[in-house]
Phi, psi and omega in degrees: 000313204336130202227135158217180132282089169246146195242098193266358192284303202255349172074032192260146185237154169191149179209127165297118139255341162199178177201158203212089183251041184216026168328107165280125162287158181295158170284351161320277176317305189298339192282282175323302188253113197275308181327001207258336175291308251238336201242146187246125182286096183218127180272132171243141175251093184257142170231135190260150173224130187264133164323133164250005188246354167231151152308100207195173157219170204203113199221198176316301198295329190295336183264113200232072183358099152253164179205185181245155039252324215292307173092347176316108169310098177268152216241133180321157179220172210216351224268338156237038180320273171355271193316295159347266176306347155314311184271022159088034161221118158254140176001182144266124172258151162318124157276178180213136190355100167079006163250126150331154167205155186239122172186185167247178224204119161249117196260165173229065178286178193280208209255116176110000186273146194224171207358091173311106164248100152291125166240126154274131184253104149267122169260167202293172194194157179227153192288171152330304176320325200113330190314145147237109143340089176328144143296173198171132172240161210231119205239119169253114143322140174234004182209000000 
């Protein structure tokens, strides 16, 4: 796939390298978690570069999924991190001021949801300096 992003304001980078979108979950999970029936599974494997000009870190939680029909930004979930990473896609571990990570990122959007966009949220902020930094969003398609 690779699709990217740089965030030249916060100096933060990200690139979709590949997404999965017809993940099955165990009858274990769908047994724990019942929204899992309603819902469609899909992993994105992204590599993150974390800001060197702030102090910050830049991870999974940074991301969130929208599609139609609904347009909702839905926010990354942990709830199968494990089951994942069983099956060979491990997490997106947190980058830190200036290093890079590789993982995957997981959504639970409803069932019918279409063109699918990973979003990235910088939300505004103001610097030590006094400087301040808009929110702004940074949207890769993924279908």
């Amino acid at each position: 796939m690779n699709k990217s992003f740089t965030d030249d304001v916060m100096g933060e980078k990200a690139t979709v390298l590949k997404y999965v979108s017809g993940y099955q979950p165990s009858a274990a999970s769908k047994t724990k978690y019942s929204a899992l029936a309603d819902e469609q599974v899909v992993l994105v494997e992204v590599k993150v570069t974390a800001s060197s000009k702030y102090y910050d870190s830049f991870g999974a939680n940074s991301f969130y999924l929208t599609g139609m029909p609904n347009g909702i930004d839905q926010a990354s979930t942990t709830i199968l991190d494990d089951e994942v990473k069983a099956a060979g896609y491990p997490p997106l571990p947190d980058a830190e001021t200036g290093k890079t990570t590789t993982g995957w990122v997981v959504f639970t959007p409803g069932k019918g949801t279409k063109k699918l966009v990973l979003r990235y949220k910088r939300l505004a902020a103001k610097t030590s300096s006094g400087t301040s930094i808009s929110a702004k969003n940074f949207d890769i398609p993924l279908n």
